[in-house]
PANU-739041 format. One record per residue (C-alpha): residue in three letters; x, y, z. Coordinates in Angstrom, 2 decimals. Layout:
<atoms>
+-------+---------+---------+---------+
| selum |      xx |      yy |      zz |
+-------+---------+---------+---------+
|   ALA |       X |       Y |       Z |
...
+-------+---------+---------+---------+
</atoms>
This chain:
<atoms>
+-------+---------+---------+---------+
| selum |      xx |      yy |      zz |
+-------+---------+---------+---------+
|   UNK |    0.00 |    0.00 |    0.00 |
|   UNK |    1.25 |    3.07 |   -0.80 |
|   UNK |    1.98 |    5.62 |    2.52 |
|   UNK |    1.58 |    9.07 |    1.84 |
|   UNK |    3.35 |   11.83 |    4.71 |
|   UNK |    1.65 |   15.30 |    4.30 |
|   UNK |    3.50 |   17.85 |    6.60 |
|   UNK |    2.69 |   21.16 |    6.19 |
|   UNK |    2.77 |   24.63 |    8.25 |
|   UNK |   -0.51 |   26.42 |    8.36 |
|   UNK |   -0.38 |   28.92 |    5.52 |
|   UNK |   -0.25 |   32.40 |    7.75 |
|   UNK |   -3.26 |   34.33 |    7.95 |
|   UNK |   -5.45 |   32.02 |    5.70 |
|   UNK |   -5.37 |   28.30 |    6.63 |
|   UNK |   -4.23 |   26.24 |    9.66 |
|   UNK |   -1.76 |   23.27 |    9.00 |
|   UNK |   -4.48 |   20.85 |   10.02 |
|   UNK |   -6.75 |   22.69 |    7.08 |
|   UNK |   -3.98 |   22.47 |    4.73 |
|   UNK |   -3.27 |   18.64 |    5.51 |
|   UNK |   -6.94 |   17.66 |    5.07 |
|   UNK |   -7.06 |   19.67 |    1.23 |
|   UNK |   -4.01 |   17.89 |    0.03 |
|   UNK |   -4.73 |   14.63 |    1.70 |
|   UNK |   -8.93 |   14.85 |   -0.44 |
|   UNK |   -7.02 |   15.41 |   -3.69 |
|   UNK |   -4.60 |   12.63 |   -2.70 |
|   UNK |   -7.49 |   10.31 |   -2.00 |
|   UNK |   -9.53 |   10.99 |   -5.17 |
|   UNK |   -5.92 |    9.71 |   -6.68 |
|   UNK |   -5.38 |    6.72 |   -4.90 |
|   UNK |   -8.14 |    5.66 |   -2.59 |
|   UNK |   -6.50 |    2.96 |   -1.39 |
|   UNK |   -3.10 |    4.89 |    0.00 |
|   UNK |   -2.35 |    5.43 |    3.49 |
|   UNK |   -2.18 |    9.02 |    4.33 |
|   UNK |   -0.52 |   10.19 |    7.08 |
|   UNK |   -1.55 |   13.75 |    8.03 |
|   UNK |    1.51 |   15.70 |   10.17 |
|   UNK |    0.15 |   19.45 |   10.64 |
|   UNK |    3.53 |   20.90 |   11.31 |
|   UNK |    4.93 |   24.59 |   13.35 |
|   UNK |    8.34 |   26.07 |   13.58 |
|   UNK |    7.73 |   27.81 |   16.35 |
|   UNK |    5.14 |   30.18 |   15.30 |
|   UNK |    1.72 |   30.61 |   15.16 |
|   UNK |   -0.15 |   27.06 |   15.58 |
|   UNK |    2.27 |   25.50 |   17.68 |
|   UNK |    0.61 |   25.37 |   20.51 |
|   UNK |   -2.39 |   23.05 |   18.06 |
|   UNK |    0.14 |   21.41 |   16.27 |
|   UNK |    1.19 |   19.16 |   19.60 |
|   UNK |   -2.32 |   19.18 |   20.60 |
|   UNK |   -3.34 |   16.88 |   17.54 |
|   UNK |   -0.44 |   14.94 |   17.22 |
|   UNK |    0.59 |   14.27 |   21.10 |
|   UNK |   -2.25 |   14.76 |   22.91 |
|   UNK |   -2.82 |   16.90 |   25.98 |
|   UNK |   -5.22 |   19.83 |   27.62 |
|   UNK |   -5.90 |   23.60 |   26.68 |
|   UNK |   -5.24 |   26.19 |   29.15 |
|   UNK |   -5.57 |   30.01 |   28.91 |
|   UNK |   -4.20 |   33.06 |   31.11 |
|   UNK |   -4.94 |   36.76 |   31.31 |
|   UNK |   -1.46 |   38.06 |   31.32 |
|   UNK |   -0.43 |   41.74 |   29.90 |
|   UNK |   -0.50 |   41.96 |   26.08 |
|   UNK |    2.30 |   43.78 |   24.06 |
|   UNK |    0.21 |   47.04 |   24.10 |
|   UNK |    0.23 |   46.91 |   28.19 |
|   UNK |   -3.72 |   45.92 |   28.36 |
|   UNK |   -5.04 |   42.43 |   29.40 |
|   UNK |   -4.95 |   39.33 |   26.92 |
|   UNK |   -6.02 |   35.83 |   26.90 |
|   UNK |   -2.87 |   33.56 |   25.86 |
|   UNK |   -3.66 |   30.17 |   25.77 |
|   UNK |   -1.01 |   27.09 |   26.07 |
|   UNK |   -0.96 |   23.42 |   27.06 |
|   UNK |   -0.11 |   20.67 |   29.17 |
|   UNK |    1.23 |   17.66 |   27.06 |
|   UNK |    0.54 |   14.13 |   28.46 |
|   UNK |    4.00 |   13.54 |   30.09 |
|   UNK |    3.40 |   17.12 |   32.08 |
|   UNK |    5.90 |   19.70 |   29.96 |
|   UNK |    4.44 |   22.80 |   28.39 |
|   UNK |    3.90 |   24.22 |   25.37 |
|   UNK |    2.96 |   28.05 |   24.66 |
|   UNK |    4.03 |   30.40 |   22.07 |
|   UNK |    4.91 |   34.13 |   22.65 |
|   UNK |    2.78 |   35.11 |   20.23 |
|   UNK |   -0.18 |   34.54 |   22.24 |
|   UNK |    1.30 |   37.20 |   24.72 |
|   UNK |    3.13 |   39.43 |   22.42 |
|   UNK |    1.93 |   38.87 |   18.79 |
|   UNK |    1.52 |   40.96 |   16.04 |
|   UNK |   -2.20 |   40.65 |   15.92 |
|   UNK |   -2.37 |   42.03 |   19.11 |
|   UNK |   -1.70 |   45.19 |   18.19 |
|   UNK |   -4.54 |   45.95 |   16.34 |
|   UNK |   -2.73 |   47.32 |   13.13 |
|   UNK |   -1.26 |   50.14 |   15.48 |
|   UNK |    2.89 |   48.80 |   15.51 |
|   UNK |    4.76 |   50.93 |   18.21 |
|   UNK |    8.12 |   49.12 |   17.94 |
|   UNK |    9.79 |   50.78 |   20.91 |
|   UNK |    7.04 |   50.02 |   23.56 |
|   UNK |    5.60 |   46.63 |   22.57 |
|   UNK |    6.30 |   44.56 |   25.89 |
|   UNK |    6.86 |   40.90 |   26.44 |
|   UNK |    6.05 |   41.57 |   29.84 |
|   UNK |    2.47 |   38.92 |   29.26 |
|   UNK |    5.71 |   36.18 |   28.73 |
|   UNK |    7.36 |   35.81 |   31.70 |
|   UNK |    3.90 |   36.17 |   33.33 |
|   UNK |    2.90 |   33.20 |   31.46 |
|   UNK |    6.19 |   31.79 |   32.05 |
|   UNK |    6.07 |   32.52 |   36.01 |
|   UNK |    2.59 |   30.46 |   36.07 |
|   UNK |    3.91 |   27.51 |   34.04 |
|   UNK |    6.62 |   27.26 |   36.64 |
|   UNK |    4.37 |   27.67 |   39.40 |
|   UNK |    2.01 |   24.78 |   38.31 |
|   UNK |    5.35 |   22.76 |   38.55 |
|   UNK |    5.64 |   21.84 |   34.78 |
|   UNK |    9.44 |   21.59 |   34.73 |
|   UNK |    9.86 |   21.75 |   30.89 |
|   UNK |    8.93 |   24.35 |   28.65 |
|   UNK |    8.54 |   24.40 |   24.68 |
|   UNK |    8.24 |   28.23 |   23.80 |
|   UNK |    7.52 |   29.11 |   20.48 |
|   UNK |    9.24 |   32.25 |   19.51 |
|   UNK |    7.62 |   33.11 |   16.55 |
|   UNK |    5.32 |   36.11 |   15.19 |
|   UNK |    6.04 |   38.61 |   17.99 |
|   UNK |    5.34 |   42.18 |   18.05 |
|   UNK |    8.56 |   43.36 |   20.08 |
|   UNK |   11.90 |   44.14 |   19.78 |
|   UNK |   12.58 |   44.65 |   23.10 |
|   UNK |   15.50 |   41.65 |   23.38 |
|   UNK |   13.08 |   39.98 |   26.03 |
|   UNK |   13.42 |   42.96 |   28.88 |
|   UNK |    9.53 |   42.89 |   29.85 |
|   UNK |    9.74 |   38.99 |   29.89 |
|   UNK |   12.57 |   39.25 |   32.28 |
|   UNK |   10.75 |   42.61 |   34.72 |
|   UNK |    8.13 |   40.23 |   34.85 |
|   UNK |   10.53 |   37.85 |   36.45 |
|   UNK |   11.89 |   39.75 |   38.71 |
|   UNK |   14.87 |   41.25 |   37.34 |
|   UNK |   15.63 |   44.89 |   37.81 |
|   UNK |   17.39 |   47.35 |   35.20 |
|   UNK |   19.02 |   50.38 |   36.66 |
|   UNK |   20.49 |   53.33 |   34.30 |
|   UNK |   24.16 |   55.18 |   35.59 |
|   UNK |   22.71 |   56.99 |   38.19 |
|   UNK |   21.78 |   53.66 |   39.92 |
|   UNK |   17.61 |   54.18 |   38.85 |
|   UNK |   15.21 |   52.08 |   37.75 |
|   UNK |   14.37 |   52.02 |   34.28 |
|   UNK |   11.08 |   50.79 |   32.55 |
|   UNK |   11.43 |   48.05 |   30.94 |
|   UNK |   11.01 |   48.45 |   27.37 |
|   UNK |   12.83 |   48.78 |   23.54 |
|   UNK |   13.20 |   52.29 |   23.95 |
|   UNK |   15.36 |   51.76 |   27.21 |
|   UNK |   17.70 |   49.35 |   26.04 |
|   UNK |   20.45 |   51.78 |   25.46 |
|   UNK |   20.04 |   53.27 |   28.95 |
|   UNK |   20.80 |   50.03 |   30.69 |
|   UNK |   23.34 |   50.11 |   32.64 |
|   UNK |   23.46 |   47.39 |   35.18 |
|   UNK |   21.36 |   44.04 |   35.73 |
|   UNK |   20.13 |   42.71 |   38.58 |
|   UNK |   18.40 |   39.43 |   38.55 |
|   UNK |   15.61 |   37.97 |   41.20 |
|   UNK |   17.11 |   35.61 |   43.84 |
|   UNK |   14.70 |   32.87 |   42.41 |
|   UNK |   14.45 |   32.05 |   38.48 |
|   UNK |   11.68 |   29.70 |   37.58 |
|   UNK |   12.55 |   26.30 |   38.16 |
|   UNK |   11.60 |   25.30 |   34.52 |
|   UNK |   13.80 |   23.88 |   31.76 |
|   UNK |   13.21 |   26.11 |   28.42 |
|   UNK |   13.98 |   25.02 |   24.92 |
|   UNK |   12.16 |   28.06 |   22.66 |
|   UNK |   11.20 |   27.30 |   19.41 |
|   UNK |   13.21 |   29.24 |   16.55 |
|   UNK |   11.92 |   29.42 |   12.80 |
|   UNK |   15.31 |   31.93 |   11.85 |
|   UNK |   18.57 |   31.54 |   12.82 |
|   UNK |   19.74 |   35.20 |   12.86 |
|   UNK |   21.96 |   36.98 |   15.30 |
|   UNK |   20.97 |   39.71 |   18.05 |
|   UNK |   22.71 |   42.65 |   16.07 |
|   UNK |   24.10 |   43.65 |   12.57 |
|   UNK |   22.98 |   42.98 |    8.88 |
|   UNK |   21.12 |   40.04 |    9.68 |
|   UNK |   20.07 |   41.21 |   13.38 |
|   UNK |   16.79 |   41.49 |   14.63 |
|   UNK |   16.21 |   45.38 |   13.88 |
|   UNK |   17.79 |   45.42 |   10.33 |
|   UNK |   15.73 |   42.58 |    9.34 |
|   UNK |   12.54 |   41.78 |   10.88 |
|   UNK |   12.32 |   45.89 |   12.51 |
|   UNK |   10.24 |   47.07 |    9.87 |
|   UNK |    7.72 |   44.43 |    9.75 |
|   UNK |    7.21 |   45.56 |   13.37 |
|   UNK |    7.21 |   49.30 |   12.86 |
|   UNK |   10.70 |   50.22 |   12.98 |
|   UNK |   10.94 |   53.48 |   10.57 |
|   UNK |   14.64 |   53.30 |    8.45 |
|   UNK |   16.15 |   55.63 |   10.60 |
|   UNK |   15.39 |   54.37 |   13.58 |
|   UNK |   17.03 |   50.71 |   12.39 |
|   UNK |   20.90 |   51.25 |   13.10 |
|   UNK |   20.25 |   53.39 |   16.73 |
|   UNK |   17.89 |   50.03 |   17.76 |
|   UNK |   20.58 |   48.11 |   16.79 |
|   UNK |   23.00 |   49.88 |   18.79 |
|   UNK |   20.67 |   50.06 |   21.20 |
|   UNK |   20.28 |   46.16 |   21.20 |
|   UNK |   23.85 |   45.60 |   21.14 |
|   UNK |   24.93 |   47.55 |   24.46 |
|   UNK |   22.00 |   45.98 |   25.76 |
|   UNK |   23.90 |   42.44 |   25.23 |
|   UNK |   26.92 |   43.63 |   26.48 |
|   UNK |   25.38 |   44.36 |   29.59 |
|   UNK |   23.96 |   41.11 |   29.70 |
|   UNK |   27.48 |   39.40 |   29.14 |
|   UNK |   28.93 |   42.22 |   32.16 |
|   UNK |   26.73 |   41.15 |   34.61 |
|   UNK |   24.93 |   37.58 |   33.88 |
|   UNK |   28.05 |   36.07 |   32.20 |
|   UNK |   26.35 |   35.21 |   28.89 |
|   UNK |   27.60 |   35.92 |   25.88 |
|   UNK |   24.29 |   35.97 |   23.90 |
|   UNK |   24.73 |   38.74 |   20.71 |
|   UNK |   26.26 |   36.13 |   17.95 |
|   UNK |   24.40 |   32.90 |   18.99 |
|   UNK |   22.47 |   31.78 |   15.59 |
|   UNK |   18.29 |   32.31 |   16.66 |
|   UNK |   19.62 |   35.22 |   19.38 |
|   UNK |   17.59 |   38.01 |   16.68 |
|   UNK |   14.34 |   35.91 |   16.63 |
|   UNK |   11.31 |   37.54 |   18.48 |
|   UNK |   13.29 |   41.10 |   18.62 |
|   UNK |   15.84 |   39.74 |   20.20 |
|   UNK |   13.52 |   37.47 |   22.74 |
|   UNK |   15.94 |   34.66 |   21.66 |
|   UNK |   18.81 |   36.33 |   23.43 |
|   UNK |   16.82 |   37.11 |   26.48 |
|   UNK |   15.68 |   33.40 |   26.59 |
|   UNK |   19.44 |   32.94 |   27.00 |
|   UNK |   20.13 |   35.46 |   29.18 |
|   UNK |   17.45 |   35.55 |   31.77 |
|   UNK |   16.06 |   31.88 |   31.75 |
|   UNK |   19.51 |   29.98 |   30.86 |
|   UNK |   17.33 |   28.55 |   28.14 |
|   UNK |   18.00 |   26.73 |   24.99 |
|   UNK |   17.76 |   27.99 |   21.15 |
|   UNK |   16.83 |   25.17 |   19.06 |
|   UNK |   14.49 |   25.17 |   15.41 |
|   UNK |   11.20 |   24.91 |   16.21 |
|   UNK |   10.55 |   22.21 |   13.23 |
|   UNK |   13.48 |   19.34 |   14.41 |
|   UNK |   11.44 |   19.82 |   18.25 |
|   UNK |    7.94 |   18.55 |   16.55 |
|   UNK |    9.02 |   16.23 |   14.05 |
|   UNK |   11.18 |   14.07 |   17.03 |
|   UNK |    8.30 |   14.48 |   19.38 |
|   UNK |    6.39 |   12.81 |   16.98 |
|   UNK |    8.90 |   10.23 |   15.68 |
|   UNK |    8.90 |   11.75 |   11.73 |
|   UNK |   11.89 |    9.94 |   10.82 |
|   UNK |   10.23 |    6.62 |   11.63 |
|   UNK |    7.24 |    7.28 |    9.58 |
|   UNK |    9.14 |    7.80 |    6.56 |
|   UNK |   10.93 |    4.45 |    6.73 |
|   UNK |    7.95 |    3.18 |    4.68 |
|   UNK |    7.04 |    6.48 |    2.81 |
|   UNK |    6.78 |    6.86 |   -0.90 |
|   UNK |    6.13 |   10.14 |   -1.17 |
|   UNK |    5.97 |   13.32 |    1.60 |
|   UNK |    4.55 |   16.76 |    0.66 |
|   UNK |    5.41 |   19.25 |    2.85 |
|   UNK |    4.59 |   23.36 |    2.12 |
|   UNK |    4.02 |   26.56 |    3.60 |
|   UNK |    2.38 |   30.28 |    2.71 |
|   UNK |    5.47 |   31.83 |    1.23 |
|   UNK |    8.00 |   29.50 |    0.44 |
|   UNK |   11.74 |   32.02 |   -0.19 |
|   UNK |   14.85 |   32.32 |    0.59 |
|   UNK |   13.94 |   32.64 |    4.26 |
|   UNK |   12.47 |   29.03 |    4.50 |
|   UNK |   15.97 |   28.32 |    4.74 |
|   UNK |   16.48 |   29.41 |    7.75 |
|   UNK |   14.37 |   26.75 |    9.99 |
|   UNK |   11.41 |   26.97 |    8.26 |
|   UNK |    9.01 |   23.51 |    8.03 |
|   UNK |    9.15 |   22.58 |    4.24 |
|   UNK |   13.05 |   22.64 |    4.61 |
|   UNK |   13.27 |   20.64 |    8.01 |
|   UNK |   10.80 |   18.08 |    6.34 |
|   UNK |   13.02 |   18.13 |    3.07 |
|   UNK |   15.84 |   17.31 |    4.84 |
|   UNK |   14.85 |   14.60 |    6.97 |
|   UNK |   12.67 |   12.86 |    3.87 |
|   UNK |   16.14 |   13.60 |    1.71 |
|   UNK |   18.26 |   11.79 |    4.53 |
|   UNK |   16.02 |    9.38 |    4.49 |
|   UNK |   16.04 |    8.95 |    0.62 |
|   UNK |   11.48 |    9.69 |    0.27 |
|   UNK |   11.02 |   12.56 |   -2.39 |
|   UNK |    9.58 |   15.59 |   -0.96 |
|   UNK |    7.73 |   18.11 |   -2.80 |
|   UNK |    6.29 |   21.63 |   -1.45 |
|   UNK |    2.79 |   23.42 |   -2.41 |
|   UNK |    2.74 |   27.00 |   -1.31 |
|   UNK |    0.69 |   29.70 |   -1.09 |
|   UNK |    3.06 |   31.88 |   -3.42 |
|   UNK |    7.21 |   31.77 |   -4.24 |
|   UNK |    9.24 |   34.48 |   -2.91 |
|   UNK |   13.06 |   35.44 |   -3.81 |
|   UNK |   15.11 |   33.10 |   -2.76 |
|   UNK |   13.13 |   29.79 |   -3.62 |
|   UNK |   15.46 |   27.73 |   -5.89 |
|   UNK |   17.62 |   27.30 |   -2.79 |
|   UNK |   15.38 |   25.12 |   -1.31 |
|   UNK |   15.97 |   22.68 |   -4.20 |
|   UNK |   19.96 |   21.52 |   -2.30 |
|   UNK |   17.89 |   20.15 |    0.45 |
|   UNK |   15.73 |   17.57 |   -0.34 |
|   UNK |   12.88 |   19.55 |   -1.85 |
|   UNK |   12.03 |   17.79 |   -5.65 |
|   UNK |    9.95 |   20.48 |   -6.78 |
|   UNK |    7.99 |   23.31 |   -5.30 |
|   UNK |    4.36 |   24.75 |   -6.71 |
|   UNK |    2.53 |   27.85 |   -6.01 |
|   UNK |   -1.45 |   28.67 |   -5.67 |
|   UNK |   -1.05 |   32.15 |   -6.91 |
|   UNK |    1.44 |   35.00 |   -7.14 |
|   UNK |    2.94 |   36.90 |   -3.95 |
|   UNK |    1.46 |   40.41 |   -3.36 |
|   UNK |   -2.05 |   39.24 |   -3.44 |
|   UNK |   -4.35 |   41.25 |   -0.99 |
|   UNK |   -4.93 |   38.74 |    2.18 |
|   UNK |   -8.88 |   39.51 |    2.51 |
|   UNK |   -8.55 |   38.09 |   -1.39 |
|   UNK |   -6.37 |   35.09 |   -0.19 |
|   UNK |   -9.12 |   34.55 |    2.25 |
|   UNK |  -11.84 |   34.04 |    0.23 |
|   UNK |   -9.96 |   31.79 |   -2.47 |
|   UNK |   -7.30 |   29.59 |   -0.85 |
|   UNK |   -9.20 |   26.64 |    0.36 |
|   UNK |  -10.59 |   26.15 |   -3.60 |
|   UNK |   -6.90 |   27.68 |   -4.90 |
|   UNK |   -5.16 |   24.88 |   -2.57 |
|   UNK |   -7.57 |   22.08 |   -3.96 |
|   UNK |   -6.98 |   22.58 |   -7.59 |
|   UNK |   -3.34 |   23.06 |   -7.03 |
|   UNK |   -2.98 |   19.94 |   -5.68 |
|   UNK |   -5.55 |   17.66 |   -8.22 |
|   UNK |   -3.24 |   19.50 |  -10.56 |
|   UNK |    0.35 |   18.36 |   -9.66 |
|   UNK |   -0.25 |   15.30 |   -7.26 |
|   UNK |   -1.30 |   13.12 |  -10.69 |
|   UNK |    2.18 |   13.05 |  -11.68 |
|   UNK |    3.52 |   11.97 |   -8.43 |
|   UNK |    1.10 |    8.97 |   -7.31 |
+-------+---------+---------+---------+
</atoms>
């Protein structure tokens, strides 16, 4: 019998991985009615994480009013996996959605994180799977860690509030006498650095709100922030590959939680034993919204492409649209990528056409694969 592994993100802002895994797998069924079809709805670490290891592992919904990225009350929800660890994703605290369209880059707060974080501790979780994408902030984690407990004092020994537009005025840390007793591993769908060309200002800023000349002073800004952090806490957290993700949350998971930076894709696909499903795979098809250049950089149709590749399964990807950048993904285990559409398309369009777009994509190309 032929086995079938469909492992797609959700497509952002239109359909859910789980929505795009049961399109693909009704096309793939018309096909071959008799192949086994094995639907893996897939996150890096952003949005749909949290749903992603509810359908695949198991375990129970919770929610929290903690403070949203705009200082009012939000709902973030998480979960409790069946062997007790947590999941949650910072975008339920700190998210771009939350904003409401208004960006203000240099007071968004992650304080809601460590609140959430503080009460996953507290319920006496021990493990933590934070997903790190989406956010709204680029304040290098500094509400997360106020939330905490630690304190940030400028040279004249005050107490400054704990936000983007501070991070250059920080100049000492102190930290609470008790951390959360909670392992961390956060979730990381890029693998850029804190600071520089490839930091978290130059290239995600603007998709946050950060005007061009505000860019290289945030940067700056960001980078005496992390030698502060290496003065006083002993980490050296500005070059560590993932540091930039979130606005620099990565580096502040590193700094103020001792946590761990690892892509968000290899975390689901060993929790739910990928590799072992493709040992008697024909085929997987793996995709995402945009697939570019960027998907390189720990993004799901690449982390499924390599592990079907090292495991010698072709692997082809059905996105949304192609972006600059998407021929790369051929060197890693990707046999050929398709789009619905072309990129640019207005989203309240995408809305309206994707499921029917995604359909017909799929009765189109999955013929000459099955």
């Amino acid at each position: 019998m032929k086995r079938i592994v469909i492992a797609p993100d959700s497509f952002k802002g239109t359909l859910e991985a789980r929505e795009v895994c049961n399109i693909i797998a009704g096309e793939a069924k018309k096909l071959c009615p008799e192949a086994e079809i094995l639907c893996i709805p897939m996150s890096d670490g952003g949005e749909g994480m949290c749903a992603s290891y509810l359908s695949l592992i198991g375990g129970e919904r919770r929610s929290l009013t903690v403070t949203g990225p705009k200082g009012g009350p939000v709902e973030a929800e998480y979960c409790i996996l069946p062997d007790g660890s947590a999941v949650a994703e910072m975008a339920a605290c700190a998210g771009l959605p939350l904003m409401g369209g208004e960006l203000e880059p240099l007071t968004a707060t992650t304080y809601g994180v460590g609140e959430l974080i503080e009460h996953i501790a507290a319920l006496g979780c021990g493990k933590l799977l934070l997903g790190l994408g989406g956010s709204a902030t680029n304040d290098c984690g500094i509400g997360m860690a106020a939330a905490l407990g630690y304190r940030f004092l400028d040279a004249d020994g005050g107490d400054i509030a704990p936000m983007a537009g501070n991070l250059w005025k920080v100049e000492k840390i102190l930290p609470p006498e008790h951390r959360p007793e909670l392992q961390v591993r956060a979730a990381c769908d890029v693998d850029n650095p804190l600071c520089g060309e490839r930091g978290a200002a130059a290239v995600f800023g603007p998709q946050k709100g950060l005007k061009p000349e505000q860019i290289v002073p945030h940067d700056g800004a960001m980078a005496h922030f992390a030698r502060v952090i290496e003065w006083d806490l002993g980490k050296d957290v500005a070059e560590v590959p993932g540091a930039g993700a979130a606005g620099g949350l990565g580096a502040g998971v590193l700094a103020f939680l001792d946590g761990e930076l690892t892509p968000g894709i290899e975390l689901l696909l060993d929790s739910v034993g990928f590799d072992e499903m493709l040992d008697t795979a024909e085929l997987v098809i793996t995709g995402e919204g945009r697939l570019d250049g960027q998907s390189m950089a720990g993004k799901v149709p690449v982390g499924v492409s390599r592990r079907a590749k090292a495991k010698g399964v072709p692997c082809i990807a059905l996105a949304g649209c192609l972006g600059k950048g998407a021929e790369l993904c051929l060197k890693e285990g990707i046999s050929a990528y398709y789009a619905c559409g072309p990129e640019g398309r207005d989203m309240e369009q995408l809305r309206d056409c994707c499921r029917r777009e995604l359909a017909e994509l799929a009765a189109k190309v999955l013929p000459e694969y099955m």
